[in-house]
N, C-alpha and C positions, 0 to 999 in steps of 0.2 A: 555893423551892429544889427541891422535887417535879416542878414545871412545868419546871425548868429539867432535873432527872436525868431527866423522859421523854420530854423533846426530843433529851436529847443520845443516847440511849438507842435513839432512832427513829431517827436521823442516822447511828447506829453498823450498825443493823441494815440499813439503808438503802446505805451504803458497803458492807457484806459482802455486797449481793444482788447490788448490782452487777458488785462484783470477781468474783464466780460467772457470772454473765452473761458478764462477756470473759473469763473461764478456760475456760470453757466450752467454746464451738466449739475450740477448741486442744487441750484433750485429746481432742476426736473427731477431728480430725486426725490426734495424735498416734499413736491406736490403728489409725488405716489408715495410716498411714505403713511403706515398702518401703524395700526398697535397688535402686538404677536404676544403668547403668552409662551414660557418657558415649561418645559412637559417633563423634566425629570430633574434629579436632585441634584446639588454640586456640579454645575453646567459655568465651564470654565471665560468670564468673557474678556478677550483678549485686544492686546493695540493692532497684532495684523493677524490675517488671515492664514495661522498655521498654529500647530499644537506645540509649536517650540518657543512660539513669543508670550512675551510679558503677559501675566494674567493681572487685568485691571479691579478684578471682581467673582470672587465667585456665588453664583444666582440658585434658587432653587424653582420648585415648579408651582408654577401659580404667580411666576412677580414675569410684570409687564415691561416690555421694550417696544421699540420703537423701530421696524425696519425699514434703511432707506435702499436697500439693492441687494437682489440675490443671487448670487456669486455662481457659475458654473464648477469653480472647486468644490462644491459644496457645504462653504462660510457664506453667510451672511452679513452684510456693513449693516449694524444698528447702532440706535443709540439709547442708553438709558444716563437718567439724571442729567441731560448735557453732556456727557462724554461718549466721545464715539469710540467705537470698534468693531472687535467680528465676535460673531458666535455659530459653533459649527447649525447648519440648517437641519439639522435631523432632531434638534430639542427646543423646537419650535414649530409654533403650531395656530392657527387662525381660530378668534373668539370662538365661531361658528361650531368648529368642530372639539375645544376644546373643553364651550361647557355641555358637552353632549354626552358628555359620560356619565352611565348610569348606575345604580346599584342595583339588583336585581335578584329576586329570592330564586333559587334551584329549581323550586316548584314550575315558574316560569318558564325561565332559560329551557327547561326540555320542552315548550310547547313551540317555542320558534326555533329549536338548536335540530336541527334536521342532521341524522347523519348523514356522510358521505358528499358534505357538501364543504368547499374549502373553507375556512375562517382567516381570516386576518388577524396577527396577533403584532401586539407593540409593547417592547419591553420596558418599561418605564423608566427603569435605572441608565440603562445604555441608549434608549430611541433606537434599538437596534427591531424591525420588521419581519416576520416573516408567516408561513401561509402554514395552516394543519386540518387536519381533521376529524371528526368523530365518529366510530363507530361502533360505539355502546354509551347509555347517557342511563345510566344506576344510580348509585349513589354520588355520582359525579363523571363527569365527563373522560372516559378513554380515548386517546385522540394519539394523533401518529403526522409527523410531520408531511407531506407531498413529495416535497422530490429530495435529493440531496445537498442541492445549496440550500433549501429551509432547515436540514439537519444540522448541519454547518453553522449558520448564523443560529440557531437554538443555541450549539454548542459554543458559539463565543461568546454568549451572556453569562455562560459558567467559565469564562477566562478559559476552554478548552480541556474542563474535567467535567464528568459528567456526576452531578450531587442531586442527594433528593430535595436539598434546600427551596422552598416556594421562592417562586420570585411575583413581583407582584408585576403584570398586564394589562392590555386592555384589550376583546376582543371584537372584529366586530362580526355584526351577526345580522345578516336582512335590514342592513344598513343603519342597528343600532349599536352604539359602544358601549360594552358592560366592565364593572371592574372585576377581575380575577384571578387568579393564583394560579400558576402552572409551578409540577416540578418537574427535575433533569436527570431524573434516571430513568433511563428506556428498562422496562421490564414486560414480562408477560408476553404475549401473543402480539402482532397486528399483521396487517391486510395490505397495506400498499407493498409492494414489491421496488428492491433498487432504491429505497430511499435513504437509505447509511443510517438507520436508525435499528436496532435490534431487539424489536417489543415495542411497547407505548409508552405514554407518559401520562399523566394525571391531570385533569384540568378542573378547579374549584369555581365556585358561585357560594353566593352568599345562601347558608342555610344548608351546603351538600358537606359530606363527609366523609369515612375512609371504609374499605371495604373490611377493613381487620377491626375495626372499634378502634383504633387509638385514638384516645380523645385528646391528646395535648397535641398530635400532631395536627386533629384536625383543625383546631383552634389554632396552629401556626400558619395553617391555609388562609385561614378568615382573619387573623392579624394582616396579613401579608396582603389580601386583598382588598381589607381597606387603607393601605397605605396606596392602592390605584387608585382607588375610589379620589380620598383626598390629593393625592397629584392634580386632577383635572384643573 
């Protein structure tokens, strides 16, 4: 009977080292865990970390989660409402930076929009990244992607057709975020060389316009870019 109470006894202590062992990593998460704000629309949030599993939820931008680890796949393990999952880490984004986006009249924007200096641009819809430039700032910004992986990723915010449709962005500029309109047809003239881009493209602010008068287009500029504005 002795043999048997310190067998069961080892078995017991053996189950509790365990269950310490997977509690473990989980409350060190728990202790770095933040609250992350979601940066674009219909951001799919899943039970595992891939775009073929279960969607638990789908979020838009502006609703809050809760990150407990970030994934070198590039998912995230969060949680919102008590349920956990992943959500890809590119439409996600820390309070700090997220309520830092601005609105900003044209007038401005060319007193800090220097050309020839690269920008940072973020596509709101996709969280897809990439870097351009300006140079000419008229009635709105003429700008031309860097190199040609930035032409590339411009072009897969258009699914890989190049349309004059606005998409709404955020750019940044001397370390402020403004919200803006870019569209995806390269036309006209530009200046960088080897960048797979053939002409420029058009970059709005609130208050700029089109070089031709079209007033409904340019009112789809400024629909389009306060739909960045309100993502933040």
């Amino acid at each position: 009977m002795h043999i048997h109470m310190f067998i069961g006894k080892r078995f017991f202590l053996g189950a509790i080292a365990l269950l310490f062992l997977l509690i473990a990593p989980v409350s060190v998460l728990a202790d770095e865990a933040k609250t992350v704000y979601v940066t674009s629309t219909r951001v799919n949030f899943r039970t595992l970390p891939s775009t073929e599993a279960q969607i638990i939820e789908t979020l838009n931008a502006g609703e809050e989660i809760t990150i407990l680890e970030k994934l070198d796949s590039g998912w995230s393990k969060v949680v919102r409402k008590e349920v956990q999952g992943y959500i890809s880490s590119q439409y996600i984004c820390e309070k700090s930076e997220y309520t830092a986006v601005e609105l900003v009249e044209w007038s401005e924007v060319k007193n800090i929009l220097k050309t020839y200096t690269p920008i940072k641009v973020y596509d709101i819809r996709t969280g897809i990244t990439y870097q351009i430039q300006s140079f000419s700032n008229g009635l709105h910004a003429d700008v031309e992607t860097l190199t040609k992986d930035d032409t590339a990723k411009l072009l897969q915010t258009y699914n890989g057709k190049w349309k004059w449709d606005p998409r709404p962005v955020w750019v940044t500029i001397n370390g402020r975020t403004i919200a803006a309109s870019i569209n995806g047809m390269p036309h006209g003239g530009g200046t960088v060389a080897n960048n797979g881009l053939n002409g420029q493209i058009c970059l709005h602010f609130k208050g700029s316009t089109t070089h031709n008068g079209n007033r409904s287009f340019a009112q789809w500029h400024q629909d389009v870019l306060m739909e960045a504005y309100n993502a933040r």
